[in-house]
C-alpha positions as CSV (number, residue, x, y, z in Angstrom):
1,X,235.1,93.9,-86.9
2,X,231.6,93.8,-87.8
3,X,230.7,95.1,-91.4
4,X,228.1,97.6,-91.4
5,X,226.8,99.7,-94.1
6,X,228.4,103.4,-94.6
7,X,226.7,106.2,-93.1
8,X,226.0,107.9,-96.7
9,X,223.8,108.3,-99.7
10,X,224.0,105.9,-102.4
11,X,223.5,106.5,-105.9
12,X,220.9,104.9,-107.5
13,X,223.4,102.6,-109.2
14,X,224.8,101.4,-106.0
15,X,228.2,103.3,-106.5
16,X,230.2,105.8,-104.7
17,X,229.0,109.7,-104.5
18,X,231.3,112.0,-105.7
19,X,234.1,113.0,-103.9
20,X,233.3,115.9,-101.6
21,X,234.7,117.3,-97.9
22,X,233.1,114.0,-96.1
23,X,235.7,111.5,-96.6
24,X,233.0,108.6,-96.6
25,X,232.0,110.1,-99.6
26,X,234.8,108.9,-101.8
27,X,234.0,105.0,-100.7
28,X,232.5,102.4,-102.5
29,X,228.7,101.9,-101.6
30,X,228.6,98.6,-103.2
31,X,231.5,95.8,-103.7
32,X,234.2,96.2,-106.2
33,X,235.2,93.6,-108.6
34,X,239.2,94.3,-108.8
35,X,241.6,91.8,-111.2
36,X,241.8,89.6,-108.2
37,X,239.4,89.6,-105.8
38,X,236.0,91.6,-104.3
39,X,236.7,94.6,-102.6
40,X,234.4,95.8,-100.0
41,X,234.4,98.7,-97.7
42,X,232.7,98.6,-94.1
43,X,232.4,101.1,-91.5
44,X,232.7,100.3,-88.0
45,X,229.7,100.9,-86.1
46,X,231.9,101.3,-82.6
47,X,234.7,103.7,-84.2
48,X,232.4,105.6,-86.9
49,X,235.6,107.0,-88.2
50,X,237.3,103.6,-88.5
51,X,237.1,102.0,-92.6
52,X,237.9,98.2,-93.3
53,X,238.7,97.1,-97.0
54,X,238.0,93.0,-97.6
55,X,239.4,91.6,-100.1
56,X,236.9,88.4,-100.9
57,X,235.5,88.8,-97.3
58,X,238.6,88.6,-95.5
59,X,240.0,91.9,-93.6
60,X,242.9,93.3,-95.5
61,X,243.5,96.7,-94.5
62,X,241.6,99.0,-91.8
63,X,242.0,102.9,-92.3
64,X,240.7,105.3,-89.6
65,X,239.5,108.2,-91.7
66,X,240.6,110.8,-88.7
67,X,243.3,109.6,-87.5
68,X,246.3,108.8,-90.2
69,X,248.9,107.1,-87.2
70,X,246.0,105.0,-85.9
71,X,247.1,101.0,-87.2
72,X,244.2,98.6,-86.3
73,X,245.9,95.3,-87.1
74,X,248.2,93.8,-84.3
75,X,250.8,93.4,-86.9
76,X,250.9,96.1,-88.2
77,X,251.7,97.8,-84.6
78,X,254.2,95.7,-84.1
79,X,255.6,96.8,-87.7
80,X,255.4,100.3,-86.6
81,X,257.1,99.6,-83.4
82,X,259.8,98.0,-84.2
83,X,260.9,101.0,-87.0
84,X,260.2,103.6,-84.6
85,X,262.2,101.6,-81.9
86,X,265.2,100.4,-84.3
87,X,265.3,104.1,-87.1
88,X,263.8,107.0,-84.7
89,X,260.1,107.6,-84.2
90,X,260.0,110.1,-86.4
91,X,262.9,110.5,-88.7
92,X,262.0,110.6,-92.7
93,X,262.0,107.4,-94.1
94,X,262.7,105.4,-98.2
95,X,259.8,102.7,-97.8
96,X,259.4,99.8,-100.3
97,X,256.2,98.0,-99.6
98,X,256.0,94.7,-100.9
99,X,252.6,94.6,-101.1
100,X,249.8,97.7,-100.8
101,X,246.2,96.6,-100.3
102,X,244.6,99.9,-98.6
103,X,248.4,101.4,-97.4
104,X,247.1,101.9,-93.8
105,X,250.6,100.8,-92.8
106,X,252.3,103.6,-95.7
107,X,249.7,105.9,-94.6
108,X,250.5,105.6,-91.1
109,X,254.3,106.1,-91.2
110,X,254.3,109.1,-93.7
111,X,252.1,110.8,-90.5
112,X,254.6,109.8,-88.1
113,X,257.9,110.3,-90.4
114,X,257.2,113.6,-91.8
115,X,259.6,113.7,-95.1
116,X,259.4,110.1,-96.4
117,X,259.3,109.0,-99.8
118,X,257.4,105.0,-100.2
119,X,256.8,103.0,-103.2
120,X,253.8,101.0,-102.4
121,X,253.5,97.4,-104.9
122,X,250.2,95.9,-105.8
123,X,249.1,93.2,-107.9
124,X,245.9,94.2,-108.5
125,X,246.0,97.3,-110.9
126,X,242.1,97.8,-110.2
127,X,242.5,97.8,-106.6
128,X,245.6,100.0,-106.6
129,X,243.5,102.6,-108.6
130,X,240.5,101.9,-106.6
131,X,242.3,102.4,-103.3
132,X,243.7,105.7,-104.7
133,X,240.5,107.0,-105.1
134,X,238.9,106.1,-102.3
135,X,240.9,106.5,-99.2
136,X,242.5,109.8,-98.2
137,X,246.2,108.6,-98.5
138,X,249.3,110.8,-99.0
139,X,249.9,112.0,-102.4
140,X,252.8,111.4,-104.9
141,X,256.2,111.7,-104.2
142,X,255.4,110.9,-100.6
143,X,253.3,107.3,-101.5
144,X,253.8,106.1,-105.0
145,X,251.5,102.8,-105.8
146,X,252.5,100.9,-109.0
147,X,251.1,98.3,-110.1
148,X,253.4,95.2,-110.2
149,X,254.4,91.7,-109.1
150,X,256.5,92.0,-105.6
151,X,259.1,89.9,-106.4
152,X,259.5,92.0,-110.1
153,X,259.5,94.9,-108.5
154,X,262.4,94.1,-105.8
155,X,264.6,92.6,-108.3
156,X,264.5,95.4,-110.9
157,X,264.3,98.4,-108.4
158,X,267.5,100.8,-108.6
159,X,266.8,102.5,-105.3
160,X,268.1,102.2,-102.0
161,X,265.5,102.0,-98.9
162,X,265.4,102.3,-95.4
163,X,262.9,99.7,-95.0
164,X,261.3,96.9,-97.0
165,X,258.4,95.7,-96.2
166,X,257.1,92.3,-97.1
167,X,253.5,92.1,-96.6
168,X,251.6,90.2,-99.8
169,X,249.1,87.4,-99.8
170,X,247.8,85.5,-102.2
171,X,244.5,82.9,-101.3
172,X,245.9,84.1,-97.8
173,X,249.3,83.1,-98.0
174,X,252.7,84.2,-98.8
175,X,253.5,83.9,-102.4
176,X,256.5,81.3,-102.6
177,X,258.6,83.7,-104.6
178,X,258.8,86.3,-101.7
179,X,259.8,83.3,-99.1
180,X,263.4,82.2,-100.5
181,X,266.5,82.8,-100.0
182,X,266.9,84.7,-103.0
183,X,264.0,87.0,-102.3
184,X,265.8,88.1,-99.0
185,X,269.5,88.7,-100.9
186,X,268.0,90.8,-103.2
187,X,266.0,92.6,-100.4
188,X,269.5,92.6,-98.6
189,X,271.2,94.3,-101.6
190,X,268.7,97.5,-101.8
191,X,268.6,98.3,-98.0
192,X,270.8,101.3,-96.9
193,X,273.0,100.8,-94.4
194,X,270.9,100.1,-91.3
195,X,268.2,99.2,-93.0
196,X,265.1,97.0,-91.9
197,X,263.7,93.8,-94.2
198,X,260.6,93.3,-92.0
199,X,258.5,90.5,-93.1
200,X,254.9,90.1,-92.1
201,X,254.7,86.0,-92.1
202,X,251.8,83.5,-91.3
203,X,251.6,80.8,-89.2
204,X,249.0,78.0,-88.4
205,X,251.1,75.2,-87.1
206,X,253.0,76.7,-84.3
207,X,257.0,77.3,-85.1
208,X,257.1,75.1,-88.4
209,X,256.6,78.2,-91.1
210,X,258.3,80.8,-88.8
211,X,261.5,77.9,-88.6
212,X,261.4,78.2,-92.6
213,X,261.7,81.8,-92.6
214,X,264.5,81.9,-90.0
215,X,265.9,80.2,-91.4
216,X,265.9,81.3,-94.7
217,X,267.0,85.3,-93.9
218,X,269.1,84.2,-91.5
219,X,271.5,83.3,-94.0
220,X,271.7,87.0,-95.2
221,X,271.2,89.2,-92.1
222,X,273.4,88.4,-88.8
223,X,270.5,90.3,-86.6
224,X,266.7,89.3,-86.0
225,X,263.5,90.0,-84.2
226,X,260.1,88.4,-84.4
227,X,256.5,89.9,-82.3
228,X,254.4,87.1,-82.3
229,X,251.2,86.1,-80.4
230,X,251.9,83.6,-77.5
231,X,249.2,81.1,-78.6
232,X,249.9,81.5,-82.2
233,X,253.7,80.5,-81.5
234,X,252.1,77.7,-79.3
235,X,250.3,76.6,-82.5
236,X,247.1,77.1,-81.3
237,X,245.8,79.3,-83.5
238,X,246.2,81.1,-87.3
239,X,247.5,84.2,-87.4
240,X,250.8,86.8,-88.2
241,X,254.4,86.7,-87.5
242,X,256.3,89.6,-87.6
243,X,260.1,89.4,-88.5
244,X,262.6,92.1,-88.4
245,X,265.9,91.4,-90.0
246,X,269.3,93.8,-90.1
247,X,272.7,94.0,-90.5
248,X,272.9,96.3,-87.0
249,X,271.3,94.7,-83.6
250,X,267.9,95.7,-82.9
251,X,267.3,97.3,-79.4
252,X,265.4,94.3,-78.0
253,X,264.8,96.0,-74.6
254,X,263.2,99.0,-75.8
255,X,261.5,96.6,-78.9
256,X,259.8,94.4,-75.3
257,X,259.2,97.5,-73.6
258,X,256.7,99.0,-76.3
259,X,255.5,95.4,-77.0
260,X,254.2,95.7,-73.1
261,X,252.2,99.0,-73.9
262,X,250.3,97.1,-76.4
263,X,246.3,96.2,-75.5
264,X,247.0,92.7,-76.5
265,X,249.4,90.1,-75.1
266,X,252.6,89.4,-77.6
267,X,255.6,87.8,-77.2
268,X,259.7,89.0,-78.6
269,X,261.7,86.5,-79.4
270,X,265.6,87.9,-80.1
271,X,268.0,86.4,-82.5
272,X,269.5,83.6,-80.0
273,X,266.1,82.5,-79.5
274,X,265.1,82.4,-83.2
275,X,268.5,80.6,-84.4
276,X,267.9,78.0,-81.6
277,X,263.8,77.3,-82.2
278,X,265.1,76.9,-86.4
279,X,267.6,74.9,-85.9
280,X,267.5,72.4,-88.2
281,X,264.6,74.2,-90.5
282,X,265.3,74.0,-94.2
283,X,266.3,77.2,-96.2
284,X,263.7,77.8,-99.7
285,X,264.9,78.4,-102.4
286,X,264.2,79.6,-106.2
287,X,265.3,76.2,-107.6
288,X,262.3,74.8,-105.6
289,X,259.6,77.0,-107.4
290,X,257.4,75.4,-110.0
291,X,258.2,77.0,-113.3
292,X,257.0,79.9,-114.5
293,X,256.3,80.8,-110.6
294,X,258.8,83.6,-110.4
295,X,258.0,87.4,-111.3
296,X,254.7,85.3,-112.1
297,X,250.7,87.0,-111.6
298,X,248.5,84.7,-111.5
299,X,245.6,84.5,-114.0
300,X,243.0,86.9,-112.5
301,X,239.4,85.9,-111.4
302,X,237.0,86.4,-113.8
């Protein structure tokens, strides 16, 4: 998407107006220096309604302003898919996102799951406030953000969930202490029966990261999915890998058959397929961290 500057006035100081009935109003007009990063907001200049956040120029969450079920990001509609397809379209859900950023995804299925209750985790305490104010997201008890370490925050939580969602970056990667074997028991231990771990992955160098992850959660949950891009599993290109993990079987036809419906081209790969493309892969653990890595934030920029 090409950034382009929001259709409002700006303050002589280069920040946001004040919050009135035009939801543009509440956004940023200049960038945002958060704990971690620099948050910018740009308007779309082909869907006027449709918000990007960047987090140090990269795309991090898109928002469309009139439309709360509208998900921008491939991923993220594969996400959606595959709960609608696995829990009900539109049943209430318990969310834990392991990871927040703008919550299009936690805005997105509070629209579609009338009745849920999500926890939304971000690092950044700046950005989780700044988010809060700027984007028209649902209100407490329906999304909760706190501002925490992911991996903290799923060891210590009490609750049980319907889903968890890991979907946290740091310099765009997965933080090691959400990829081990460890991570996934504990994500194990707080889903209800039935529940989903989905995790949204990253991959550069064709089946090498995703073999890792297989892996690795395939020690805990006897059913998986993955919706992945064709050439990204092929290796030839960067991009996201989205894993599904359960104690029930998914519904892999009805999973493909939505997949189809997509505008872009993915591919659904079904546990046989992922157990055979791992084999051999080596499960992470904790004991392979650096120390001081776990329940660890890393010093922010200044």
């Amino acid at each position: 998407m090409t950034r382009s500057k929001n259709n409002r006035q700006t303050r002589p100081d280069g920040q946001r107006s004040k919050r009135g009935s035009n939801p543009l109003d509440r956004l940023p007009t200049s960038p945002v220096t958060t704990s971690f990063s620099l948050a910018e907001v740009g308007q779309s200049p082909y869907r006027p309604s449709l918000i990007t956040l960047y987090l140090d120029g990269a795309e991090s969450s898109a928002l469309d302003l009139e439309d709360p079920t509208y998900l921008e990001f491939e991923y993220m509609q594969h996400i959606d898919l595959i709960i609608g397809a696995t829990l009900g379209d539109s049943v209430p859900l318990r969310a834990l996102h392991l990871g927040a950023a703008g919550c299009a995804l936690a805005r997105a299925l509070d629209a579609q799951h009338p009745g849920s209750r999500q926890l939304a985790i971000e690092l950044d305490s700046q950005l989780a406030a700044g988010v809060r104010e700027w984007f028209d997201l649902p209100p407490s008890p329906r999304l909760r953000i706190r501002a925490d370490e992911a991996r903290h925050a799923l060891d210590t939580t009490n609750a049980k969930w319907d889903v968890v969602i890991r979907d946290a970056f740091r310099v765009r990667d997965v933080p090691l202490q959400l990829r081990t074997s460890e991570c996934v028991r504990r994500a194990h231990e707080v889903l209800s029966p039935g529940g989903l771990y989905i995790m949204n992955s990253i991959a550069s160098t064709g089946f090498t990261r995703l073999g890792e992850e297989i892996a690795t959660v395939s020690e805990h949950f006897p059913h998986l999915i993955a919706i992945v891009d064709p050439s990204i599993l092929k290796g030839r290109r960067f991009g996201n890998i989205v894993i599904a993990a359960s104690d029930e079987e998914f519904p892999v036809a009805e999973i493909s058959r939505r997949v189809r419906k997509l505008s872009l081209p993915a591919s659904v790969l079904d546990t046989a397929t992922l157990l055979r493309k791992a084999a051999g892969s080596k499960v992470f653990t904790d004991d392979e961290l650096q120390p001081g890595i776990l329940w660890s934030s890393a010093e922010p920029s200044n």
